[in-house]
GUKOL-356202 format. One record per residue (C-alpha): residue number from 0; residue in one letter; x, y, z. Coordinates in Angstrom, 3 decimals. Each point is the difference from the previous one (the first is absolute). Layout:
ATOM|NUM|A|X|Y|Z
...
This chain:
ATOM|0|X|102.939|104.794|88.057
ATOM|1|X|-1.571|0.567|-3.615
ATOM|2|X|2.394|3.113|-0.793
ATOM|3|X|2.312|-0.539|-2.958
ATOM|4|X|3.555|0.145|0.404
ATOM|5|X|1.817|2.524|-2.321
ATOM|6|X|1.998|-2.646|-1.774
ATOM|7|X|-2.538|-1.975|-1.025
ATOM|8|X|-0.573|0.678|-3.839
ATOM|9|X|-3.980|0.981|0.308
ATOM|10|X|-1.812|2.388|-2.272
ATOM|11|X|-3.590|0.536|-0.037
ATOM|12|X|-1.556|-0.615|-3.447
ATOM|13|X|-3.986|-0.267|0.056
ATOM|14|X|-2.284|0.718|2.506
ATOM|15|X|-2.986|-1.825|-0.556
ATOM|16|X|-4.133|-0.828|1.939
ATOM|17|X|-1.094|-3.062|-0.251
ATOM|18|X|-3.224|-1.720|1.530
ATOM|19|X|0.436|-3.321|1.361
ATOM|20|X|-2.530|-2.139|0.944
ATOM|21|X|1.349|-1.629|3.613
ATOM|22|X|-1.933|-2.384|2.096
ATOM|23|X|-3.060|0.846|-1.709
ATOM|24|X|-0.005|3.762|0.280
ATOM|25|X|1.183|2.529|-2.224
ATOM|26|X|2.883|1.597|1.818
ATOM|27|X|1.603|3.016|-1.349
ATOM|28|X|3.764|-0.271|-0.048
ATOM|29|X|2.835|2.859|-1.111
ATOM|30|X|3.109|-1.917|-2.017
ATOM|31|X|2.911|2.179|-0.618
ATOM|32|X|2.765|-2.270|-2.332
ATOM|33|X|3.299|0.912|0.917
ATOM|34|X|2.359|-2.314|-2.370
ATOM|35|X|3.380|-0.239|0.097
ATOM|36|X|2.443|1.299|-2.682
ATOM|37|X|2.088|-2.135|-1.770
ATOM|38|X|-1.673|-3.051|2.022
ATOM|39|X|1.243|-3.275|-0.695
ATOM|40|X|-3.377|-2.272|0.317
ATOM|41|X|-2.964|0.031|-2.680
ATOM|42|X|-2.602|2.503|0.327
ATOM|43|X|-2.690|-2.318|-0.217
ATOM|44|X|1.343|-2.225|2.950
ATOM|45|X|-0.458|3.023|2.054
ATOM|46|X|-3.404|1.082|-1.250
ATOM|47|X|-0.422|-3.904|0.969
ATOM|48|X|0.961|0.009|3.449
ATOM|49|X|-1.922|3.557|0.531
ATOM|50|X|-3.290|-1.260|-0.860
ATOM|51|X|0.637|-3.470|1.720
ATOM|52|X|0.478|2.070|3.636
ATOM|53|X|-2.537|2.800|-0.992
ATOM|54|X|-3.083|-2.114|-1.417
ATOM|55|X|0.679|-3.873|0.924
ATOM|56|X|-1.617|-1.067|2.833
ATOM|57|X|1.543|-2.999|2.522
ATOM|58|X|-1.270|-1.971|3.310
ATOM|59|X|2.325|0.281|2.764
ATOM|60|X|-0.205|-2.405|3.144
ATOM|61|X|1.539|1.222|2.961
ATOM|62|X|-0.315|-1.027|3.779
ATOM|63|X|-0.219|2.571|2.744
ATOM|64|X|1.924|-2.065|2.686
ATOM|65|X|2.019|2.317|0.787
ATOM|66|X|-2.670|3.052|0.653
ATOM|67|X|-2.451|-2.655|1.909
ATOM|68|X|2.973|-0.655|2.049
ATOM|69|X|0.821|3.285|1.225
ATOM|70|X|-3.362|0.386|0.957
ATOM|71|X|-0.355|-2.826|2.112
ATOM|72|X|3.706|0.288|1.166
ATOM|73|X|1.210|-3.092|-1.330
ATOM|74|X|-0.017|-2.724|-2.544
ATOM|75|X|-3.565|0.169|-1.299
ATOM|76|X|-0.522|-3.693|-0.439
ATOM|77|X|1.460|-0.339|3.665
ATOM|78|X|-2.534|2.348|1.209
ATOM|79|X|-3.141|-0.709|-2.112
ATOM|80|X|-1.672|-2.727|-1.196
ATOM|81|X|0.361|1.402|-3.680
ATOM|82|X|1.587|-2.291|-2.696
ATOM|83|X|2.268|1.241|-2.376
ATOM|84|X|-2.860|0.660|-2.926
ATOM|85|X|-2.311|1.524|2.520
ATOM|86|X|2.722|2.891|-0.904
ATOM|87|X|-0.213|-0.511|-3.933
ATOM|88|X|-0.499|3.799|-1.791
ATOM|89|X|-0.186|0.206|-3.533
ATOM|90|X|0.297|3.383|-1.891
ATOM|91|X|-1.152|-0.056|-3.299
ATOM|92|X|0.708|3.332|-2.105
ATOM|93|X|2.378|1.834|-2.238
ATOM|94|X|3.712|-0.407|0.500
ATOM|95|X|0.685|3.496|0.348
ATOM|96|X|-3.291|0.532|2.400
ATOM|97|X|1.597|-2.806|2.484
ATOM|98|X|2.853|1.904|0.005
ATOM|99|X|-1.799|2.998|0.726
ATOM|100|X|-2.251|-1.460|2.911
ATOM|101|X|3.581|-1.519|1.201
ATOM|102|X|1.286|3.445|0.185
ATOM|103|X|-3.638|1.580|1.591
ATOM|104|X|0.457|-3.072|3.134
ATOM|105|X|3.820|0.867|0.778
ATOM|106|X|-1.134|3.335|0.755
ATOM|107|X|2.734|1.771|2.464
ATOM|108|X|-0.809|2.757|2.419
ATOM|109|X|3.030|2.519|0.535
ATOM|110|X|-0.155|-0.012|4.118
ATOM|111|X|2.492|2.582|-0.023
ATOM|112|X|-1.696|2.053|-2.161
ATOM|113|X|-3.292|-0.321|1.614
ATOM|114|X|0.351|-0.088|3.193
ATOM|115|X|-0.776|-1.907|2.591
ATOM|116|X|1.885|-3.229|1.927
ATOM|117|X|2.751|-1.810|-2.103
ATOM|118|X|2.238|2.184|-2.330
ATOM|119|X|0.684|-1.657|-3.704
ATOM|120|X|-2.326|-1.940|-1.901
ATOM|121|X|-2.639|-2.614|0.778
ATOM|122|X|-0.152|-1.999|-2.977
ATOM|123|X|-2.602|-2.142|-1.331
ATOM|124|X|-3.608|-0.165|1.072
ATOM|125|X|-0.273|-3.199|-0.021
ATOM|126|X|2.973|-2.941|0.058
ATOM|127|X|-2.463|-1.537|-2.822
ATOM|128|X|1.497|2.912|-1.933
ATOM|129|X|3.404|-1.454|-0.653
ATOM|130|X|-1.217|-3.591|-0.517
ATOM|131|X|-2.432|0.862|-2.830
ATOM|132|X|3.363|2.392|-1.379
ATOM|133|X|1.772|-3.815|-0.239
ATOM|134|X|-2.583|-1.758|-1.590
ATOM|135|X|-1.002|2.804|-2.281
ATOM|136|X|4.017|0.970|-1.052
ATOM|137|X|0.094|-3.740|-0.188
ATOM|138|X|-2.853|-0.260|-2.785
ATOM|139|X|1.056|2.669|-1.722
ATOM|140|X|3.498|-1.410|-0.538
ATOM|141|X|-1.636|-3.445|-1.020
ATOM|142|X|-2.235|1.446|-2.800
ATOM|143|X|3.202|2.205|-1.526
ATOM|144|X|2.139|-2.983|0.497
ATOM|145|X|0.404|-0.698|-4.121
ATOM|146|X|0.632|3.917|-0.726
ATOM|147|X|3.659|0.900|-1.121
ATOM|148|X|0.300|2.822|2.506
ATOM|149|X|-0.615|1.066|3.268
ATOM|150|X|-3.077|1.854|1.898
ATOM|151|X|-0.669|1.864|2.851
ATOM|152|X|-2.769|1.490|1.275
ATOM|153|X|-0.428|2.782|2.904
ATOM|154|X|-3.296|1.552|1.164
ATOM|155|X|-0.387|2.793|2.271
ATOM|156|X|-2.727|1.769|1.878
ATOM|157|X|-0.179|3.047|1.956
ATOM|158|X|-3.215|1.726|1.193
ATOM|159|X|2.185|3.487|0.675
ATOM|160|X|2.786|0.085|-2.627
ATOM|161|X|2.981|-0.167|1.858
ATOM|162|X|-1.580|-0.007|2.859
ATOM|163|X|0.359|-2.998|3.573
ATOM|164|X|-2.270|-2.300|-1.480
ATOM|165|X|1.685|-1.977|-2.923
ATOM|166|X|-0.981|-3.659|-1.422
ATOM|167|X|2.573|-1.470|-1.976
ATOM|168|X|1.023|-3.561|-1.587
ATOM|169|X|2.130|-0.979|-2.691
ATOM|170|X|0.951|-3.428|-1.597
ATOM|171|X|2.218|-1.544|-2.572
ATOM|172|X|3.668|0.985|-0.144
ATOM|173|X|1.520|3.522|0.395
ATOM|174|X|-0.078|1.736|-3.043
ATOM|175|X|4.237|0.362|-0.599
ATOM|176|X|1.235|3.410|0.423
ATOM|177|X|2.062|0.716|-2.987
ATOM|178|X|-2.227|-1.975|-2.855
ATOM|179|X|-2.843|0.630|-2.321
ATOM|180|X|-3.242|-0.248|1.198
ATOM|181|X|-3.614|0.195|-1.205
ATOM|182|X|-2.439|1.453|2.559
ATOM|183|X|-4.130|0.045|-0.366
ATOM|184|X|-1.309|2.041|3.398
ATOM|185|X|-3.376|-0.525|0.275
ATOM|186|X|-2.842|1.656|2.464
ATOM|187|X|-2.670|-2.512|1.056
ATOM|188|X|-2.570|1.475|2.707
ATOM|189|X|0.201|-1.776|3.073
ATOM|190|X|-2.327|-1.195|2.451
ATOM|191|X|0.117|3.451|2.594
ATOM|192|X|-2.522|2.629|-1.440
ATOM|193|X|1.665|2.752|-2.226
ATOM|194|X|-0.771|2.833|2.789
ATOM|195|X|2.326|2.941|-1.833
ATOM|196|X|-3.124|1.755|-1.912
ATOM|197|X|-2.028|0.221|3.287
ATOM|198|X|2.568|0.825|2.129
ATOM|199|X|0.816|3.307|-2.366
ATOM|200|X|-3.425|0.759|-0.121
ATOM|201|X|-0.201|-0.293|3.513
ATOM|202|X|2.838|2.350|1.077
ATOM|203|X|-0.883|3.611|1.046
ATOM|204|X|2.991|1.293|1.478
ATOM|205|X|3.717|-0.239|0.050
ATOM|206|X|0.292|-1.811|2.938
ATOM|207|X|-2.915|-2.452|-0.591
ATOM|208|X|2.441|-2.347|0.651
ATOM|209|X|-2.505|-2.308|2.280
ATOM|210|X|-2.579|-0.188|-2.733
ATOM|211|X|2.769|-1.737|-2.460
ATOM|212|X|1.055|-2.523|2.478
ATOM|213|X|-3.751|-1.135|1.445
ATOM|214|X|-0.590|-0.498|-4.114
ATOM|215|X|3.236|-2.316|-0.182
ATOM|216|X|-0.036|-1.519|2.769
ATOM|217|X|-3.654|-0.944|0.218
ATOM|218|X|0.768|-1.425|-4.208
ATOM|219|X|3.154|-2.012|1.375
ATOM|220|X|-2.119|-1.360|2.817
ATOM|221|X|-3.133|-0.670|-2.186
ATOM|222|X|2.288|-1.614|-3.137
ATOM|223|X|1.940|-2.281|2.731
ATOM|224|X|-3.496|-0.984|1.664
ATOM|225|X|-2.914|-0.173|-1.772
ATOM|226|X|-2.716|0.539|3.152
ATOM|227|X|-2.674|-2.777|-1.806
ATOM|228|X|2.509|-2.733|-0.532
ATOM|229|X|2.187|0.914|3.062
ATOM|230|X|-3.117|-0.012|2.517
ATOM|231|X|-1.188|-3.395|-1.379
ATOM|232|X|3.575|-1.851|-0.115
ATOM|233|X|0.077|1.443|3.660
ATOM|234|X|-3.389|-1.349|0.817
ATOM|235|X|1.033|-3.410|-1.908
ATOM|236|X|2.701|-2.814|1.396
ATOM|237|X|2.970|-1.397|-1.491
ATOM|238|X|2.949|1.328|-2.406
ATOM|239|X|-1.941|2.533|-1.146
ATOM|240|X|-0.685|1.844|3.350
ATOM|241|X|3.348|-0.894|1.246
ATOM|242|X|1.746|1.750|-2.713
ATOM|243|X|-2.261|2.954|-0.156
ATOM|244|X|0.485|0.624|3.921
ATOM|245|X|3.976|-0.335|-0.484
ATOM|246|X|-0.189|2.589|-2.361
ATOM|247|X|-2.310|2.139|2.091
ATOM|248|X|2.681|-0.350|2.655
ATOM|249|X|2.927|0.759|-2.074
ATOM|250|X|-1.300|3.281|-1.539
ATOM|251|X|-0.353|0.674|3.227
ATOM|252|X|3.387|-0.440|1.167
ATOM|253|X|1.521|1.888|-3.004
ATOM|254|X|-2.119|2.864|1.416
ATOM|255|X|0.868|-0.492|3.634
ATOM|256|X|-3.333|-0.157|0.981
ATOM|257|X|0.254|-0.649|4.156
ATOM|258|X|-1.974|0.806|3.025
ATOM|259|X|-3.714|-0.246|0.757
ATOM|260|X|-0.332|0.357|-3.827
ATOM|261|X|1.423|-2.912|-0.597
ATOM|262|X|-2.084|-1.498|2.652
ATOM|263|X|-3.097|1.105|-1.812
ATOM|264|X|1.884|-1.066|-3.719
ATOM|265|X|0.401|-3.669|1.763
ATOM|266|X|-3.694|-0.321|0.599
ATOM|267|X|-1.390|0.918|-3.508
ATOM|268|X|2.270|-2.812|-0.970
ATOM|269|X|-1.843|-2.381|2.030
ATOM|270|X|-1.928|-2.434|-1.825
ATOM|271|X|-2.990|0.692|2.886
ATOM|272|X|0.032|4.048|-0.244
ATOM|273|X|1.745|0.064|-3.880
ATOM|274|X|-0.425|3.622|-1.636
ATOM|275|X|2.365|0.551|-2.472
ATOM|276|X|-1.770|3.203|-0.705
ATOM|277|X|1.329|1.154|3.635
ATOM|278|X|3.269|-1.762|-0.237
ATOM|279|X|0.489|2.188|-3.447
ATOM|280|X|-1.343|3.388|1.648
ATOM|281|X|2.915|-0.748|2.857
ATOM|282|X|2.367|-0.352|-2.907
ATOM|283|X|-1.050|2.507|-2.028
ATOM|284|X|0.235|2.508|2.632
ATOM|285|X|3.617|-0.753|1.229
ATOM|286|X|1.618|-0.144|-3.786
ATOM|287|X|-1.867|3.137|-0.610
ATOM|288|X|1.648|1.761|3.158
ATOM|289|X|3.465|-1.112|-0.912
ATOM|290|X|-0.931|1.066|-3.642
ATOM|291|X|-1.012|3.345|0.649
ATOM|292|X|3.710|0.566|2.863
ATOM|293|X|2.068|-1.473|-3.561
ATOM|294|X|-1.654|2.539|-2.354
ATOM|295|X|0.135|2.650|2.695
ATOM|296|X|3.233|2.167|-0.312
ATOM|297|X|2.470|0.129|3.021
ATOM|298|X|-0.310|3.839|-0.049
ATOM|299|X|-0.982|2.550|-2.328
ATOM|300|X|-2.621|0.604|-2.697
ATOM|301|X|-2.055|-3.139|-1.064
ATOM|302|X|1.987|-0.055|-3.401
ATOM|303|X|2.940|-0.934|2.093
ATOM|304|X|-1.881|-3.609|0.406
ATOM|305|X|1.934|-3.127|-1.197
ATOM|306|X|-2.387|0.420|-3.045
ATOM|307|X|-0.881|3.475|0.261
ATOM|308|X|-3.124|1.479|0.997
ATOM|309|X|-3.455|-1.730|0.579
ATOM|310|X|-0.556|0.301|-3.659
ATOM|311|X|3.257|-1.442|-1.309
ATOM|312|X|-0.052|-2.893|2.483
ATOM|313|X|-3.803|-1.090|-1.528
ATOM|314|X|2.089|0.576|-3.735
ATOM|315|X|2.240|-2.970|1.400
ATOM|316|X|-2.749|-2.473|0.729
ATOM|317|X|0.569|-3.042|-2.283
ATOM|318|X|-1.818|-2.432|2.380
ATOM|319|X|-2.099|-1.392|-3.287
ATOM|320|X|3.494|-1.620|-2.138
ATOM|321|X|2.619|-1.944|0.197
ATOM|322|X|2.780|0.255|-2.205
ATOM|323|X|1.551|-3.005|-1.580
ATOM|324|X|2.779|-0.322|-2.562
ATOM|325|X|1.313|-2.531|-1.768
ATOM|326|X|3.647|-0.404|-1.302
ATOM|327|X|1.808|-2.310|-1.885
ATOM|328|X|3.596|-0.391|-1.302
ATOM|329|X|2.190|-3.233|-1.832
């Protein structure tokens, strides 16, 4: 999605660290400038619109009707006695972080790839995903509306580079093919703990190829549900828990989850017996078994993995970042 086409006129000139202070933390980002040759539009319009999406913050309203409606299997209002601003969210934050949480809630989960019922993708965690992507590409478009050239902005996360779990969102126009274009990548850490240190530390053979996926799998699980805020929005009532369970329920879908287990997955859900911490461990364990048969070659030495051996596949982890560039052309 982010790769640059080979007739695009892009040359990397300065790679530079900044600091930027975002939502009130100092968050460390990476900003590589790739400008255009012989580009048409004013160098300081683009350093304009770069810092606009990287360090301007802007509130975006969005409604969850459609989300709330697949979990109660029909028109929300219909089925509820919620009004349309018992659904009001606001995200307040960066430009290029809303992106990036955009991109972290359309998660996909390669079914193929993993295993399990259902070949393809299941896309997005939650159908609250793709309204917030609106609203937020919406924004976005509204702030830049008085700049003299275009923008778009793609994020992308992936806890296993390359690997069956991919988030992903872009917005603003497609970048032309056969134009110049000025691209800033930058690498914000996202909300999943960065796992890759411990999980090479905590590889001792070749085929440790169970330890790496109980480390990802039980980050991915954690990032996606917090256990303190998820057990008390499951103890709680309205939008909040209704959300949270439909989310609970969707993860797992994507990871076929069936059977008694998802007898005993229904129950912690239940506002009378709620434990996310047992609704996560159930999770946890069936992403880390479909993990570990990915990573796992089909025959042969461990190196023969999709990532290599044990040790190689913990090199991949890039759980902690998401990776979000910028680009903008006349």
């Amino acid at each position: 999605m982010t790769s640059s086409d080979s007739g695009r006129g892009v040359s990397t000139v300065v790679d530079v660290t900044l600091a930027l202070l975002l939502l009130g933390a100092a968050l460390a980002v990476l900003v590589t400038f790739a400008e255009a040759g012989d580009r048409d539009h004013e160098p300081m319009e683009t350093e304009y619109t770069t810092e606009t999406v990287v360090a301007s913050t802007m509130n975006t309203t969005y409604y969850p009707e459609e989300a709330l409606g697949r979990h109660y299997g029909g028109d929300v209002y219909e089925k509820t006695d919620y009004e349309r601003r018992d659904l009001r969210r606001v995200s307040h934050g960066p430009v290029v972080t809303q992106v990036a949480d955009v991109a972290m809630t359309e998660v996909t989960f390669d079914r193929a790839t993993l295993g399990g019922d259902g070949g393809g993708r299941t896309t997005h965690l939650s159908r609250a995903a793709a309204e917030y992507h609106a609203r937020v590409d919406e924004q976005l478009q509204a702030r830049l509306v008085n700049v003299s050239f275009r923008t778009h902005v793609a994020a992308v996360w992936e806890p296993i580079e390359g690997g069956p779990i991919l988030g992903e969102a872009e917005v603003g126009p497609t970048p032309p093919a056969r134009e110049d274009v000025s691209a800033t990548t930058i690498t914000l850490r996202s909300d999943v703990p960065a796992v890759r240190d411990a999980a090479v530390e905590a590889v001792e053979h070749p085929d440790d190829f169970d330890v790496v996926a109980e480390i990802v799998a039980e980050a991915v699980v954690e990032g996606y549900f917090p256990e303190l805020e998820s057990q008390r929005a499951l103890e709680g009532g309205g939008v909040d828990r209704d959300l949270t369970v439909y989310r609970y329920r969707n993860m797992a879908d994507m990871l076929a989850v069936d059977g008694r287990d998802r007898e005993e997955f229904e129950t912690h859900l239940t506002r009378e017996r709620a434990n996310a911490t047992a609704a996560n461990q159930l999770l946890i364990a069936e992403l880390a078994a479909q993990l570990t048969a990915y990573l796992e070659p089909a025959s042969g030495p461990p190196e023969n993995g999709p990532h290599g051996d044990a040790a190689a596949a913990a090199a991949s982890i890039t759980t902690g970042t998401v990776t979000v560039t910028v680009r903008t052309w006349t």
